[in-house]
Backbone as JSON, one array per atom type, in Angstrom:
{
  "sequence": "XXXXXXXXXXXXXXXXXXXXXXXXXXXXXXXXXXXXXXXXXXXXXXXXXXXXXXXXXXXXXXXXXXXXXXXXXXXXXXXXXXXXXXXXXXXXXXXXXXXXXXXXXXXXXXXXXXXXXXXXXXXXXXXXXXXXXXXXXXXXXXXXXXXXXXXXXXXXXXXXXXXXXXXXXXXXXXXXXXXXXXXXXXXXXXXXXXXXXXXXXXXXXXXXXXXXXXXXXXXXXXXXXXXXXXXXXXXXXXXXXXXXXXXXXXXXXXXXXXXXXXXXXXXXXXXXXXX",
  "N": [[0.85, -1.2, 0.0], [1.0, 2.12, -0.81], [1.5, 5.3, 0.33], [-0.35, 8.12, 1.0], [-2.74, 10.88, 1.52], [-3.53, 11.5, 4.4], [-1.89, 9.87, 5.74], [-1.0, 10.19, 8.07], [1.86, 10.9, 8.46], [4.42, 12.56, 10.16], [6.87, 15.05, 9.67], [9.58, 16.52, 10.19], [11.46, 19.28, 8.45], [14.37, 20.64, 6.83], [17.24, 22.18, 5.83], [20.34, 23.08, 3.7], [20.79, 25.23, 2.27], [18.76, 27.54, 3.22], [15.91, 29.18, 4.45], [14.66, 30.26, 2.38], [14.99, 29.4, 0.3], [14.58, 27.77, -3.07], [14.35, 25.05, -3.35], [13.65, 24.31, -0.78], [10.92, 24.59, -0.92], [10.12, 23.36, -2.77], [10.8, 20.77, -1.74], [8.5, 20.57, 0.29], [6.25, 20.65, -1.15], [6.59, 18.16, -1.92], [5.85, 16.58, 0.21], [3.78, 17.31, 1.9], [1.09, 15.97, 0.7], [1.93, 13.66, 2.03], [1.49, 13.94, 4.86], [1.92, 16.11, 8.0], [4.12, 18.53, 8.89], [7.13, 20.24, 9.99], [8.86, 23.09, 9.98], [12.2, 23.89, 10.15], [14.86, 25.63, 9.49], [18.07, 26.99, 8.15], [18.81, 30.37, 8.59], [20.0, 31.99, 6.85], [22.05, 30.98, 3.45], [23.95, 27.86, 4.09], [25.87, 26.62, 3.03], [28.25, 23.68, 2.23], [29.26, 23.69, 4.92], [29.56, 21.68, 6.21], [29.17, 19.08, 9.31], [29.36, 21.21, 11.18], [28.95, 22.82, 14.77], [26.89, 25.1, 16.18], [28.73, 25.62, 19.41], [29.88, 27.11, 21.27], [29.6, 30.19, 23.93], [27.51, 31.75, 23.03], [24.45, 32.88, 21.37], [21.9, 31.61, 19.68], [20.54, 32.39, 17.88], [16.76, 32.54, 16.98], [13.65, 33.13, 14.54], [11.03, 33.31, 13.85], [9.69, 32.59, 10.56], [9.54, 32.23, 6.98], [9.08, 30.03, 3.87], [9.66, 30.83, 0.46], [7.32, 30.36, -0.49], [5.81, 30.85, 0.97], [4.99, 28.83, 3.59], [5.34, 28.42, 6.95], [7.49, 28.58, 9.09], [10.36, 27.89, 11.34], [13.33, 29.78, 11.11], [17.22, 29.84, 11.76], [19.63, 31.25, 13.03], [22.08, 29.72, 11.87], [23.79, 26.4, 11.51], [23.44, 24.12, 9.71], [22.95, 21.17, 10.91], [22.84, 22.46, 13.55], [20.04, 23.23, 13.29], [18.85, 20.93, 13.51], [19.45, 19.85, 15.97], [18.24, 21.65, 17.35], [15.5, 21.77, 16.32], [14.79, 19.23, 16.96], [14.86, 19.38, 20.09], [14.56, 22.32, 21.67], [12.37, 23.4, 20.03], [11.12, 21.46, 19.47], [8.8, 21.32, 21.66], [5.4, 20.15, 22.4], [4.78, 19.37, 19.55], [4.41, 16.46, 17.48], [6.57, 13.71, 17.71], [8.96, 13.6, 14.91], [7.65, 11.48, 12.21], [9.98, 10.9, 9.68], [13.47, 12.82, 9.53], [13.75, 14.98, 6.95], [16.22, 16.92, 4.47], [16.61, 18.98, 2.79], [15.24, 20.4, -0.75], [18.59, 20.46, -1.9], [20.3, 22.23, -3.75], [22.42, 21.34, -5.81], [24.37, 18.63, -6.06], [25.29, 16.04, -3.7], [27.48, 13.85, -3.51], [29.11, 10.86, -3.06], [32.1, 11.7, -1.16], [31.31, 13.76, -0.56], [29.29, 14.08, 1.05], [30.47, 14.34, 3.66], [31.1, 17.49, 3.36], [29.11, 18.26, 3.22], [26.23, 20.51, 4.42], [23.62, 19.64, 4.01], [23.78, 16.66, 4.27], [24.61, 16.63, 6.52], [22.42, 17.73, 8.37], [20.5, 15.57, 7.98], [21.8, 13.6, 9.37], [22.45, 14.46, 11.99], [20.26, 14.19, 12.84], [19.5, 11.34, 12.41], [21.97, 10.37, 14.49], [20.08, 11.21, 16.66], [18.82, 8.69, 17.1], [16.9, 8.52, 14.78], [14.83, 7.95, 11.47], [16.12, 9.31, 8.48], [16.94, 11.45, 5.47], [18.8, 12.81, 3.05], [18.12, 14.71, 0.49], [19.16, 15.6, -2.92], [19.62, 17.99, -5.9], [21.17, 17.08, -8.77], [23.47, 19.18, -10.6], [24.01, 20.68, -13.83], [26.42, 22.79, -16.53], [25.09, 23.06, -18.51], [22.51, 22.56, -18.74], [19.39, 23.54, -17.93], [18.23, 24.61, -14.4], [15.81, 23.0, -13.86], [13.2, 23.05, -11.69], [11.11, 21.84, -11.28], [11.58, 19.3, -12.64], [12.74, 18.1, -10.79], [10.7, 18.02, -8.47], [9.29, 16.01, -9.52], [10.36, 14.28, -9.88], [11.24, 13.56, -7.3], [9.33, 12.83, -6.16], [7.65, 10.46, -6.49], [10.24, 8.89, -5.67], [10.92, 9.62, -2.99], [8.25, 8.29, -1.71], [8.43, 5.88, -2.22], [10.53, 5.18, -0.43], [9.51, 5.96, 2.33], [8.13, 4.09, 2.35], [9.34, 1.58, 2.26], [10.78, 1.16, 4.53], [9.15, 1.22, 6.37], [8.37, 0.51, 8.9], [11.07, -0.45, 10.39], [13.53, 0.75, 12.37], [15.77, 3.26, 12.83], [17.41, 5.03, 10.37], [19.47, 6.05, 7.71], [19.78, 7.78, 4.92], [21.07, 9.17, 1.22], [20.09, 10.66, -1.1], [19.87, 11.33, -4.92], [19.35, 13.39, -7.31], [18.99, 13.17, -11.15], [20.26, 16.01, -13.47], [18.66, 16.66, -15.96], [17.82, 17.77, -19.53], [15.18, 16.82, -20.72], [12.03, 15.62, -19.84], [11.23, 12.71, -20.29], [9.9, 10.57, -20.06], [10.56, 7.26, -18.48], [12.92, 6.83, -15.26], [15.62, 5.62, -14.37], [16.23, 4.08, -11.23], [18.7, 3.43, -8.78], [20.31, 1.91, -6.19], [23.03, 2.51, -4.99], [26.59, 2.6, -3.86], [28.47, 4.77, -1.94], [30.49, 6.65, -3.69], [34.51, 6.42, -2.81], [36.45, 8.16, -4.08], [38.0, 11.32, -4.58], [36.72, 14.51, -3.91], [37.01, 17.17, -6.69], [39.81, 18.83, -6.97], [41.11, 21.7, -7.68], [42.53, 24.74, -8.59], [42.87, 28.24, -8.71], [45.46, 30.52, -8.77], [45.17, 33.36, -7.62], [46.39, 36.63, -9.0], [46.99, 39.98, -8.96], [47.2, 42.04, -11.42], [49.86, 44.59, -11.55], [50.72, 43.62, -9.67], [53.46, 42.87, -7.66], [53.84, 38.76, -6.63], [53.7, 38.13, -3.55], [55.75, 36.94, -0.97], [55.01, 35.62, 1.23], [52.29, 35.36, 1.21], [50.07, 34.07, -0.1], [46.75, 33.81, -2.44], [43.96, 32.29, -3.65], [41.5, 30.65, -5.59], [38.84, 28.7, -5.92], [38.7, 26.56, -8.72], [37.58, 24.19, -9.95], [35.84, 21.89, -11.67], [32.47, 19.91, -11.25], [31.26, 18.23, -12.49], [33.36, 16.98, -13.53], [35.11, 15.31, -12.15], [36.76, 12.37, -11.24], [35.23, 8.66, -11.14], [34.01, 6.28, -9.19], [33.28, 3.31, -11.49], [29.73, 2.6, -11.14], [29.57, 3.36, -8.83], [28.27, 5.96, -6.67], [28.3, 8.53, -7.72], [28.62, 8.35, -10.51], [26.86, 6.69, -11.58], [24.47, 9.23, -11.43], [25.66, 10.98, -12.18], [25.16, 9.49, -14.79], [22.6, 10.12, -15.84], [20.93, 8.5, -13.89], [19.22, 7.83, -11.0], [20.34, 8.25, -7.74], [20.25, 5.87, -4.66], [21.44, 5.74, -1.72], [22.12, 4.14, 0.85], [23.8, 5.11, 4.12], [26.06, 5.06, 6.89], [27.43, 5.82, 10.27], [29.08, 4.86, 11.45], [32.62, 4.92, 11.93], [34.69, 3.52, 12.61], [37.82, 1.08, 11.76], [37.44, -1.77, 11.36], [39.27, -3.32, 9.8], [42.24, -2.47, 11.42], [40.78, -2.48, 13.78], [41.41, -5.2, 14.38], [43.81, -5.88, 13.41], [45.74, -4.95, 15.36], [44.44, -5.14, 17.73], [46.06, -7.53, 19.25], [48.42, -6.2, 20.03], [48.85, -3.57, 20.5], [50.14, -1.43, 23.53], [49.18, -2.7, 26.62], [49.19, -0.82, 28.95], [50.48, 1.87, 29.75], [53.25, 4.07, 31.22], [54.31, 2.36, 33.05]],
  "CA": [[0.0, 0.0, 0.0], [1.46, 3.32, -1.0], [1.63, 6.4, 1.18], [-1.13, 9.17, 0.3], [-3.22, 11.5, 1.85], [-4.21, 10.74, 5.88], [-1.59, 8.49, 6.75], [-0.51, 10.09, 9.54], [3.16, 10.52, 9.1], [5.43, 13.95, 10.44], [8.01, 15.37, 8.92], [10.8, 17.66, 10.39], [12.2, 19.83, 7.17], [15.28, 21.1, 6.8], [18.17, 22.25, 4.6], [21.33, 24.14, 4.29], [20.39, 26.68, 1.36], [18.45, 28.53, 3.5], [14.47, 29.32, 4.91], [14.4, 31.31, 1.29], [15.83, 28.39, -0.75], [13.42, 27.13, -3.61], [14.31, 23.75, -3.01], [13.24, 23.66, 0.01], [9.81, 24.84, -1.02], [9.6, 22.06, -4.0], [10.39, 19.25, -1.14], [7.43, 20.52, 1.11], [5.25, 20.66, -2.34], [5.84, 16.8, -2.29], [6.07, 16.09, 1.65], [2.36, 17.79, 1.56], [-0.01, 14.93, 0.77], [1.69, 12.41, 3.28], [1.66, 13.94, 6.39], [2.59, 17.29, 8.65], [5.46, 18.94, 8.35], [7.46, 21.5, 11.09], [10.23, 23.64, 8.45], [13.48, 24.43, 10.81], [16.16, 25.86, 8.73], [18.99, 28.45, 8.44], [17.97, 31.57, 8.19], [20.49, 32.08, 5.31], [22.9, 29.83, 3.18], [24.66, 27.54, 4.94], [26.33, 25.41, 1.87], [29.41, 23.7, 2.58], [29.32, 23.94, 6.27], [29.56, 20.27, 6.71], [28.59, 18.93, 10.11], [29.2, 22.06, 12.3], [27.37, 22.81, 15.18], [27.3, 26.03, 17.77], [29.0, 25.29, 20.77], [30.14, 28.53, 21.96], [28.1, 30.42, 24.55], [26.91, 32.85, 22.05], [23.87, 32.45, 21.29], [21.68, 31.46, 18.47], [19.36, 33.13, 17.27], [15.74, 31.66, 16.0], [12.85, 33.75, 14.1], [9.58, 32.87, 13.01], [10.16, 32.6, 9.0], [8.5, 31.54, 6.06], [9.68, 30.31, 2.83], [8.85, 31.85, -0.65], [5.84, 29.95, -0.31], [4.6, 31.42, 2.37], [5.08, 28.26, 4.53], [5.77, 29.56, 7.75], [9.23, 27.75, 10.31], [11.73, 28.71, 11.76], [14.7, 30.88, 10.58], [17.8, 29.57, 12.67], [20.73, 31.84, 12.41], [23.35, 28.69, 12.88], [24.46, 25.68, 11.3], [22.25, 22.7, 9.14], [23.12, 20.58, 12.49], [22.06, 23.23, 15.04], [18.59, 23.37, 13.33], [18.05, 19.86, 13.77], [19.62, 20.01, 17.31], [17.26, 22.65, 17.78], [14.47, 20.97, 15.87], [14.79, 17.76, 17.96], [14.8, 19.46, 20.87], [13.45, 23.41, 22.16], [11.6, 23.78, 19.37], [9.94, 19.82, 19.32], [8.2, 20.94, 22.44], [4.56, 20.57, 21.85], [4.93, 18.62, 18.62], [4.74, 14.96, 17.51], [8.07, 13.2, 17.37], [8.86, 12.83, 13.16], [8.75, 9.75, 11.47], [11.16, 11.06, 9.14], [13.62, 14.48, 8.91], [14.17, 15.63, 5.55], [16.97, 17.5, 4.03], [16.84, 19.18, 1.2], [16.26, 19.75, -1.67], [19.7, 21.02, -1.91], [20.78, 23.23, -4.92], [23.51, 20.67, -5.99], [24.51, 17.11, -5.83], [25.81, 15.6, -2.66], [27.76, 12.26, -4.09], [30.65, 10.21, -3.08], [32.65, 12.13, -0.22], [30.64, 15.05, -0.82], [28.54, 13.66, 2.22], [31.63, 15.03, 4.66], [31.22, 18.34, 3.19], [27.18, 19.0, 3.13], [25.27, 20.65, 5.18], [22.27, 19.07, 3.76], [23.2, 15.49, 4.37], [24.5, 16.69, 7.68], [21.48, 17.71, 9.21], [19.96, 14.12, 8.29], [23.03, 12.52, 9.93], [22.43, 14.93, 13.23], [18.87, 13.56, 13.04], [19.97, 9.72, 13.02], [22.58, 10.46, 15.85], [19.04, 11.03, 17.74], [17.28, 7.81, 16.52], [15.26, 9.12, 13.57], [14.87, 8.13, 10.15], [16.36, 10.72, 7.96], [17.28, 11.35, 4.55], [19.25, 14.16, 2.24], [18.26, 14.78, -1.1], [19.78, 16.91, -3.77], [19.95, 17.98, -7.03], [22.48, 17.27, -9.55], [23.42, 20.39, -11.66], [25.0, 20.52, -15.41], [26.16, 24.03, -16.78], [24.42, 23.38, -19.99], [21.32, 22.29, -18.36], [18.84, 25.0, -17.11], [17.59, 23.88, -13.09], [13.95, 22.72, -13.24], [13.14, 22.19, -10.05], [9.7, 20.93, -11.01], [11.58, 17.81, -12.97], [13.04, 17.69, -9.14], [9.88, 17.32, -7.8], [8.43, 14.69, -10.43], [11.56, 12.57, -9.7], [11.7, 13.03, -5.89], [7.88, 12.26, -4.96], [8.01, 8.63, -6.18], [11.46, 8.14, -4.71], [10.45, 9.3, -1.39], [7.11, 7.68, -1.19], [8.55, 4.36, -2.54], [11.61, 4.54, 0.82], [8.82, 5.87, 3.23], [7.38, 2.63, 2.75], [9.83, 0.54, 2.12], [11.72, 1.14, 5.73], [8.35, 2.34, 7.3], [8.93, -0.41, 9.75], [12.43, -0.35, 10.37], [14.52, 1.09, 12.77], [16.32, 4.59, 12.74], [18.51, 4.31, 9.06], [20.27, 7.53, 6.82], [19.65, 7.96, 3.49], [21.1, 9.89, 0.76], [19.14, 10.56, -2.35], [20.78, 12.32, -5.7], [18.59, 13.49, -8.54], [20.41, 13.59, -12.34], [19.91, 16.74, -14.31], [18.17, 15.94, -17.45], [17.08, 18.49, -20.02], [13.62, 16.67, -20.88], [11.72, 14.53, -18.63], [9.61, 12.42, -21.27], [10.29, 8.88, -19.7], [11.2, 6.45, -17.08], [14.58, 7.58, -15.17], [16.15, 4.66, -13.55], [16.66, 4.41, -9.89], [19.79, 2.49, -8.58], [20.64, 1.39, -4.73], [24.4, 2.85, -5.31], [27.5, 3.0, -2.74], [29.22, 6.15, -1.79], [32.62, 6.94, -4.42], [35.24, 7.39, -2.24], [37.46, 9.19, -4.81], [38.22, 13.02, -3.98], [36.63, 15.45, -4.96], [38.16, 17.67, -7.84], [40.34, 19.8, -6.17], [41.99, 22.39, -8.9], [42.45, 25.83, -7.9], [43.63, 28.93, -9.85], [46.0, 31.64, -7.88], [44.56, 35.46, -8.44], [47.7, 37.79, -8.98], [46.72, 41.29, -9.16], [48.01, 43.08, -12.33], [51.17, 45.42, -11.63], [50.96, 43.84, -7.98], [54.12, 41.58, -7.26], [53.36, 37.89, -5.92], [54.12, 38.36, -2.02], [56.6, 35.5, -0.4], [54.71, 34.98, 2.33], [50.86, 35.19, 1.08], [49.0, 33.6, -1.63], [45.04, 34.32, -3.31], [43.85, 31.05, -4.36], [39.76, 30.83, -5.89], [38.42, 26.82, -6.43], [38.53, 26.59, -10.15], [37.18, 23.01, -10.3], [34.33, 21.75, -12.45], [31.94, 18.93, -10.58], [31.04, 17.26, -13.72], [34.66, 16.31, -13.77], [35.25, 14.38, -10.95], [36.56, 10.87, -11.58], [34.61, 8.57, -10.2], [34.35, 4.59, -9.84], [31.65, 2.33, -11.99], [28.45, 1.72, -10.37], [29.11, 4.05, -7.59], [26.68, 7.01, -6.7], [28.71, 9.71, -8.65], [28.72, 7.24, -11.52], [25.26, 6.53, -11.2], [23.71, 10.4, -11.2], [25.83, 11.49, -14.03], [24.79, 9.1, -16.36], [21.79, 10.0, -15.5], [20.68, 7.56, -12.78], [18.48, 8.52, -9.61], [21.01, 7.39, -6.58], [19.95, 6.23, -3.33], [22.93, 5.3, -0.79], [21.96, 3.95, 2.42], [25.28, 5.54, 4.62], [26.74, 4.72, 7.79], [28.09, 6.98, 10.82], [30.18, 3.74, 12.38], [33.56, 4.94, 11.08], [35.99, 2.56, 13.11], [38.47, 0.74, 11.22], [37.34, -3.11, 11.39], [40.46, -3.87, 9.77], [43.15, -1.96, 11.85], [40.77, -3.4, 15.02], [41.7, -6.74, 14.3], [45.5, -5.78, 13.14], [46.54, -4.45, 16.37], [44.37, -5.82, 18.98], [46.65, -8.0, 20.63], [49.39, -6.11, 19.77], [49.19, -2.47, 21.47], [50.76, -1.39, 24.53], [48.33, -2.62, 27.25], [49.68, 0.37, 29.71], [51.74, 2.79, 29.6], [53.75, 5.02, 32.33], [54.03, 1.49, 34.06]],
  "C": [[0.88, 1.24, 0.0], [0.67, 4.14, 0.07], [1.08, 7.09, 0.53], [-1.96, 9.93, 1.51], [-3.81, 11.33, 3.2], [-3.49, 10.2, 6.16], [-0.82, 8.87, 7.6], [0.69, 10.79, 9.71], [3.64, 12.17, 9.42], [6.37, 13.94, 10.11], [8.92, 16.39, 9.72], [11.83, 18.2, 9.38], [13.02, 20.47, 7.33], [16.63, 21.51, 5.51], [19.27, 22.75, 4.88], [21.14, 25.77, 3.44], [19.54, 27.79, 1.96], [16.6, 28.57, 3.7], [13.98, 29.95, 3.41], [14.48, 30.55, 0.01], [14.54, 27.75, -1.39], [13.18, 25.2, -3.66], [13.74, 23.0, -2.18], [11.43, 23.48, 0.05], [8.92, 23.47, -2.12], [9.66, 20.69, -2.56], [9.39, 19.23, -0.4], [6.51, 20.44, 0.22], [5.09, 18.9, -1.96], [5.55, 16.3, -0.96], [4.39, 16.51, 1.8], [1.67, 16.6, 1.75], [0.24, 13.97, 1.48], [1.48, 12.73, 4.38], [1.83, 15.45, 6.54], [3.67, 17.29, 8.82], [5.61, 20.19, 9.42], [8.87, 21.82, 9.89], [10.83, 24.13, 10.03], [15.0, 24.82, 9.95], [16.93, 27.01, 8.61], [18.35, 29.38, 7.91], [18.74, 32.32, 6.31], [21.44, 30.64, 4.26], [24.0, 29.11, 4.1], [25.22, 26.37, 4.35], [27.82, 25.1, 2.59], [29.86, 23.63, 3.87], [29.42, 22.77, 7.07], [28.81, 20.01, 8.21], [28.84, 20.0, 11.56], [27.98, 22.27, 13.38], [27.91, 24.12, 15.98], [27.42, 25.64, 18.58], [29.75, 26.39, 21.49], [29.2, 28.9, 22.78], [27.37, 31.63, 23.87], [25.97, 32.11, 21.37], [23.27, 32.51, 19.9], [20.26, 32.17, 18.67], [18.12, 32.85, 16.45], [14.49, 32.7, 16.1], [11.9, 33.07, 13.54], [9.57, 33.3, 11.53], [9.11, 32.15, 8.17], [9.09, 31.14, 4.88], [8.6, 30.95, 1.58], [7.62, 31.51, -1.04], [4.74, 30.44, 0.38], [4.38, 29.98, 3.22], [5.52, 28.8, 6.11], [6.6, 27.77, 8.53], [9.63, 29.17, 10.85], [12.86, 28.71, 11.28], [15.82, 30.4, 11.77], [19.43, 30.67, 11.92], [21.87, 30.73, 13.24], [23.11, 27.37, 11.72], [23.28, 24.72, 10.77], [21.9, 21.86, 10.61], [22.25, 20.92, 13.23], [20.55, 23.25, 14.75], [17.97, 21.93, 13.72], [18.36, 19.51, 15.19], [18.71, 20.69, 18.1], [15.5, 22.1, 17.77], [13.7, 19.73, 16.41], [14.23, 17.92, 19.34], [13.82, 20.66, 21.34], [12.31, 23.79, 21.4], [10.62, 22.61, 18.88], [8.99, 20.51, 20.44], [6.14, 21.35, 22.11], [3.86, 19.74, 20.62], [4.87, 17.37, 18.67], [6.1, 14.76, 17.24], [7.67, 12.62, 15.61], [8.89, 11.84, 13.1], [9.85, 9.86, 10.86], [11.51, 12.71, 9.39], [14.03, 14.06, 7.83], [15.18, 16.57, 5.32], [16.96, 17.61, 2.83], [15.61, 20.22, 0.49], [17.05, 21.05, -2.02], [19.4, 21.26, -3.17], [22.42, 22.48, -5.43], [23.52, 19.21, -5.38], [25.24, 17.22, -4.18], [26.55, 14.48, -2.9], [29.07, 12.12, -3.69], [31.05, 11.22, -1.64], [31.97, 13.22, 0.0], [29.95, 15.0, 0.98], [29.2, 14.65, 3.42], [31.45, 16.74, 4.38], [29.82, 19.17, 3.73], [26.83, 19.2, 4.35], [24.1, 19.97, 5.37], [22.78, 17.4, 4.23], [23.99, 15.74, 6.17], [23.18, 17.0, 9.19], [20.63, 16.44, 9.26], [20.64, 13.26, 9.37], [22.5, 13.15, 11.16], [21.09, 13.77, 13.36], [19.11, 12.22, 13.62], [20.84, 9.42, 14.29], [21.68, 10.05, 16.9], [18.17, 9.86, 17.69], [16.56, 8.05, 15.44], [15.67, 8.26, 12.45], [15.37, 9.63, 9.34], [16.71, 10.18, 6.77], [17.3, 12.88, 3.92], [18.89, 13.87, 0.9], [18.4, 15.7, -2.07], [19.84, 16.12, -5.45], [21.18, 18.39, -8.17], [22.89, 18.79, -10.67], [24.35, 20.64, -12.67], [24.94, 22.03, -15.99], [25.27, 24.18, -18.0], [23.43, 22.85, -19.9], [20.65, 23.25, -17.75], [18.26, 24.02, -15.71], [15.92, 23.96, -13.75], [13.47, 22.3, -12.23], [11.37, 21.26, -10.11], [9.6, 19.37, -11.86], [12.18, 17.26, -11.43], [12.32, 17.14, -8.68], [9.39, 15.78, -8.59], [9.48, 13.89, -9.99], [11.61, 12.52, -8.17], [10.37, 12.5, -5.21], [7.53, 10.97, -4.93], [8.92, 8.11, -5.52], [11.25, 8.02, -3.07], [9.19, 8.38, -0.78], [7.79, 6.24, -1.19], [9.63, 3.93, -1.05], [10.77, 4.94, 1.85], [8.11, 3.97, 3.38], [7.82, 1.29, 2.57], [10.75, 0.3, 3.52], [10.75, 1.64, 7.1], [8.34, 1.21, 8.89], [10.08, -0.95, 10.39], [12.81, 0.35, 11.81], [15.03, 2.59, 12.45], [17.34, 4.12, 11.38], [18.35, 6.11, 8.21], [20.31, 6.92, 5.75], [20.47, 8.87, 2.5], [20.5, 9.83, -0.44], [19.97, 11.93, -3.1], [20.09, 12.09, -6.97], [19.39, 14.02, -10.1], [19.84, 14.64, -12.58], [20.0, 16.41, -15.94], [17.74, 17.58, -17.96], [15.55, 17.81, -20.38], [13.42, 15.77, -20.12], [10.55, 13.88, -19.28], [9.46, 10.9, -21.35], [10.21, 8.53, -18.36], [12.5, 7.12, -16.56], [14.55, 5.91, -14.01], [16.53, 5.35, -12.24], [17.79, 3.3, -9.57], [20.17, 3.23, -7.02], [22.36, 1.84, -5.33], [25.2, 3.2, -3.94], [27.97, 4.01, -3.1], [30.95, 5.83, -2.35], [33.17, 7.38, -3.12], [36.34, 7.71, -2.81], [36.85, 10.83, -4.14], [37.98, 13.79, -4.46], [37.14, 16.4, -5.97], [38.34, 18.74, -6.95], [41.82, 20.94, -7.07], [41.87, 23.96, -8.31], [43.34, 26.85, -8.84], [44.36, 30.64, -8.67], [45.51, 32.81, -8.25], [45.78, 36.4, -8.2], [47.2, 38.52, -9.6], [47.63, 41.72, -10.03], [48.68, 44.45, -11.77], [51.16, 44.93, -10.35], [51.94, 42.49, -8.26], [53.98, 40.6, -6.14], [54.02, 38.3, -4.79], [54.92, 36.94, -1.86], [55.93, 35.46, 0.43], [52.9, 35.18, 2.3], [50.46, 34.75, 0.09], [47.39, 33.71, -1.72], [45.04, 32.78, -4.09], [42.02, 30.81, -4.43], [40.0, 29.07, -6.2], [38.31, 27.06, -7.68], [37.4, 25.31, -10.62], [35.79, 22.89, -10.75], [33.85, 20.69, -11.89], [32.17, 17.92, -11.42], [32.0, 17.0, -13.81], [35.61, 15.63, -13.01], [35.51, 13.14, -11.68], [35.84, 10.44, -10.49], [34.5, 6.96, -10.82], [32.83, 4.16, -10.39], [31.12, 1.61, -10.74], [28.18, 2.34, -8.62], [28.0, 5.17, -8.18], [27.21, 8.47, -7.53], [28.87, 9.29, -9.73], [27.63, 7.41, -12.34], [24.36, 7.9, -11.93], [24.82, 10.75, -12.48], [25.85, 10.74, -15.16], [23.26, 9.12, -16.04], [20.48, 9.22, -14.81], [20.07, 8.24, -11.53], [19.21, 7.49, -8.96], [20.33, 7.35, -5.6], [21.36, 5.65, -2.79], [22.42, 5.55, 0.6], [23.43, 4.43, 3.18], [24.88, 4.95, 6.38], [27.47, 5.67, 9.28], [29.08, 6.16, 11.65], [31.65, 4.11, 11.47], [34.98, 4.14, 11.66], [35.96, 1.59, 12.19], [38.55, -0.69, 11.38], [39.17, -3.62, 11.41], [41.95, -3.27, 10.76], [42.19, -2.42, 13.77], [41.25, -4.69, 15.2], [43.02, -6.96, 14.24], [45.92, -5.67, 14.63], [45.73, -4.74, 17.82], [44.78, -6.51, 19.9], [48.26, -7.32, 20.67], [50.36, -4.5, 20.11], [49.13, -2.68, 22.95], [49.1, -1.77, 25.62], [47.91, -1.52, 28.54], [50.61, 1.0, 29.56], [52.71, 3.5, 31.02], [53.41, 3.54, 33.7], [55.71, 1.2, 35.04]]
}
């Protein structure tokens, strides 16, 4: 039985692009007919910001917001993280506990290591820390493709309905979801279960030397030059996957101990020290 209209479920929405971000407005378009929905998100962009959180005693700052929808949340001036820290917590009170949070939809892919970087699949990850279901989803972007965010939605409302109900019984589990950029949308688009590339992202960079200004010895000006779309990347992973135009999902992981280096050296470090 598919997920539709009445069944109950809550949503906790989130992103890193921002309370203003049209993305985020297309994923509450499809989040809509299953369930209620609480929007918690930065008050501005917060791309790139990986899994930061405020821990200073300076405080954060949260406004009653809306996006360009006229949805009305909250505006968090602070970190993808902190909204769902926030979200989870002073600002749950009152509220049902989500079935799922949401992230997204980002303004760019998330694929392969990318994960480490995002805001957006960081605030899912905070989420799962707490128990939840969560999931990030973003869109891929090609310079010679114009954004449609409404082939976004057509491709993300089956994907999500089809993992609401395929894990709706489950356990707390992280998702990432990665939509291709297509110029026409006049078909099927394959979906593929894909692991996370861990090749590196393209990391090219171009120095800026000011005309008549001589390079300094002891400072350098350096802008990211790098093009996405040009990432190597291995067959059949999720950066693979999404640029041949493939809808990725990638179940992920936050256990990052080293199986193999437990097993290497278990009987074989110091059992005390300063003995």
């Amino acid at each position: 039985m598919g997920l539709g209209q009445g069944t109950g479920m809550e949503f906790l929405v989130a992103n890193d692009d921002g309370i203003q971000a049209p993305g985020l407005d297309v994923l509450l378009d499809v989040l809509r007919p299953m369930g209620g929905m609480r929007v918690v998100a930065p008050a501005d962009g917060q791309s790139a910001m990986g899994h930061s959180i405020t821990c200073s005693a300076d405080p954060i700052r949260v406004t009653a917001g809306s996006t360009p929808a006229g949805v009305e949340g909250w505006a968090v001036e602070g970190t993808p993280a902190d909204c769902i820290r926030l979200g989870l917590g002073p600002l749950a009170e009152g509220t049902p506990r989500p079935d799922w949070v949401v992230s997204g939809i980002n303004c760019g892919a998330n694929l392969g290591v990318d994960v480490y970087y995002s805001g957006t699949v960081a605030a899912a990850r905070e989420a799962f820390f707490w128990g939840h279901k969560a999931v990030a989803i973003s869109q891929f972007l090609r310079p010679e493709v114009s954004l449609n965010w409404e082939h976004a939605r057509r491709l993300a409302e089956p994907v999500l309905r089809w993992l609401f109900e395929t894990v709706r019984d489950s356990g707390p589990s992280l998702w990432n979801i990665n939509l291709p950029s297509l110029k026409e949308l006049n078909g099927p688009v394959e979906v593929v279960i894909a692991p996370m590339d861990l090749l590196p992202a393209d990391t090219q960079f171009q120095e800026e030397v000011a005309a008549g200004i001589p390079r300094a010895g002891t400072e350098r000006i350096y802008r990211f030059s790098g093009v996405y779309g040009w990432r190597k990347c291995t067959p059949g992973a999720d950066v693979d996957m999404v640029f041949r135009d493939k809808i990725a999902i990638t179940p992920l992981s936050i256990d990052k101990t080293s199986a193999v280096w437990m097993d290497r050296i278990r009987g074989e470090f110091p059992r005390r020290v300063l003995d």
